[in-house]
C-alpha positions as CSV (number, residue, x, y, z in Angstrom):
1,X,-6.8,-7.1,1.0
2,X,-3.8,-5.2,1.4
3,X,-2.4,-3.9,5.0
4,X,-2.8,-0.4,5.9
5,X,0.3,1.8,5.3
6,X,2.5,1.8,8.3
7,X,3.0,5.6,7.8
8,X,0.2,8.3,8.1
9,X,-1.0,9.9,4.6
10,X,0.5,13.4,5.9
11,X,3.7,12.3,6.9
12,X,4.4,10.8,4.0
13,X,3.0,14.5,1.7
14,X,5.3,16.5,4.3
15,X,8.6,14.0,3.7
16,X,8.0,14.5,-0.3
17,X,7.6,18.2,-0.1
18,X,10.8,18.4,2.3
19,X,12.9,16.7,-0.4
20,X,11.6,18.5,-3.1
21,X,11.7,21.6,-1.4
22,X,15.3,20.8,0.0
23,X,16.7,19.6,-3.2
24,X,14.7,22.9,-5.4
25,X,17.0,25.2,-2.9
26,X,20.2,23.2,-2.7
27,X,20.5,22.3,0.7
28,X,22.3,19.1,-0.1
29,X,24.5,18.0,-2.8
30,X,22.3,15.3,-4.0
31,X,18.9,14.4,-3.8
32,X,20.2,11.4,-2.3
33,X,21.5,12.9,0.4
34,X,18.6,14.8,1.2
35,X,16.5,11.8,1.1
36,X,18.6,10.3,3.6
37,X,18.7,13.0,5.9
38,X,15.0,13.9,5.9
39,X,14.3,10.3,6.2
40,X,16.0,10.0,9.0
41,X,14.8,13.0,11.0
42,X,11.5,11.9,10.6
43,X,11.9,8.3,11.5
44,X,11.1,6.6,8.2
45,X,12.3,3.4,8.8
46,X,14.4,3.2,5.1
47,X,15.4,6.1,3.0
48,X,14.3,3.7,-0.3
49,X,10.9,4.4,1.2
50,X,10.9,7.2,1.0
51,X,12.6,7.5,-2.4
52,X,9.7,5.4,-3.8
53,X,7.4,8.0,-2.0
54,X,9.0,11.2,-4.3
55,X,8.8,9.1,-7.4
56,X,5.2,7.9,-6.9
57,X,4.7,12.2,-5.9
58,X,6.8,13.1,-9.4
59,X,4.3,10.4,-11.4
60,X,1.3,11.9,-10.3
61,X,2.3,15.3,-11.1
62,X,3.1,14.2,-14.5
63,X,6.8,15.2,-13.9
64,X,7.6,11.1,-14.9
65,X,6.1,8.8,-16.6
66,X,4.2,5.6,-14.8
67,X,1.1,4.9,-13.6
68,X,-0.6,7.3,-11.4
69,X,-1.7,5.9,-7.6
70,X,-5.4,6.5,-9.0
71,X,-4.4,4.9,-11.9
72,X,-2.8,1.7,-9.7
73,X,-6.2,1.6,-7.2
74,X,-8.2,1.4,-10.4
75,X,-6.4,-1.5,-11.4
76,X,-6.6,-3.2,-7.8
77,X,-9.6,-2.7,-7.6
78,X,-10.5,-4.4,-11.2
79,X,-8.1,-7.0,-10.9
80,X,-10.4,-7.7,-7.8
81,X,-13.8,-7.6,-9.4
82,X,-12.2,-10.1,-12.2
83,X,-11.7,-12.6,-9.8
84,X,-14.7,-12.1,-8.1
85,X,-16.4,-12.7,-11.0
86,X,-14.0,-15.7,-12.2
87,X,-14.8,-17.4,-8.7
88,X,-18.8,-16.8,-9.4
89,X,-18.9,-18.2,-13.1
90,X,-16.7,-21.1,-11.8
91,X,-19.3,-21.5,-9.0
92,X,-22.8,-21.3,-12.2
93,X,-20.3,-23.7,-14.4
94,X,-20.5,-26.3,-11.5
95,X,-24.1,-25.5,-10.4
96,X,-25.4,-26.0,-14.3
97,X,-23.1,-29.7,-14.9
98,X,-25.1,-30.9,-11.9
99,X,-28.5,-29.9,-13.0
100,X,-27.8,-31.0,-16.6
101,X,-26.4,-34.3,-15.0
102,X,-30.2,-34.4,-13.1
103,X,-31.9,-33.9,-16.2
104,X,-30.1,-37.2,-18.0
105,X,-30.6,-39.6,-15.5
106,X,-33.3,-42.1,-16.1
107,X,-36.5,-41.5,-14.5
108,X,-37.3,-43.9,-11.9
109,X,-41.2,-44.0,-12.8
């Protein structure tokens, strides 16, 4: 199971539409720069956080190409049925070798 995000959902939508706002009106010279900047006023622990938070934003609004985060939960969340089920058939392969075994044993009577 994965950890929860250390940052709230709306901090993280109000960080991405401060850069993209910032950079649309040229406040800074780079995007860069104003990734740094907002990080930092809003105590985001790493500006590359935050950076990965505007890309992720730019995918899902089809601005870049990738996988969208509904796209990537889908994908979790199958990757986590598969081993469910890989666990269970492991589980019916084991249970039917010992019945079979039962069945070719000699009968004591």
């Amino acid at each position: 199971m994965a950890r929860p995000s250390k940052y709230p959902r709306e901090l993280r939508e109000r960080a991405v539409r401060a850069v993209v706002e910032s950079v649309a009106e040229g406040r800074y010279p780079s995007e860069f720069e104003a990734i740094r900047s907002i990080s930092s006023k809003l105590g985001i622990g790493s500006p590359e956080t935050l950076r990965k938070w505007v890309r992720q934003a730019e995918v899902d609004g089809g601005s870049r190409p990738g996988k969208t985060t509904q796209e990537l939960a889908e994908i979790r969340e199958l990757k986590r049925e598969v081993a469910e089920l890989r666990r269970a058939n492991e589980i019916l392969k084991s249970a039917s070798a010992f019945f079979a075994a039962e069945f070719d044993r000699p009968s004591r009577f």
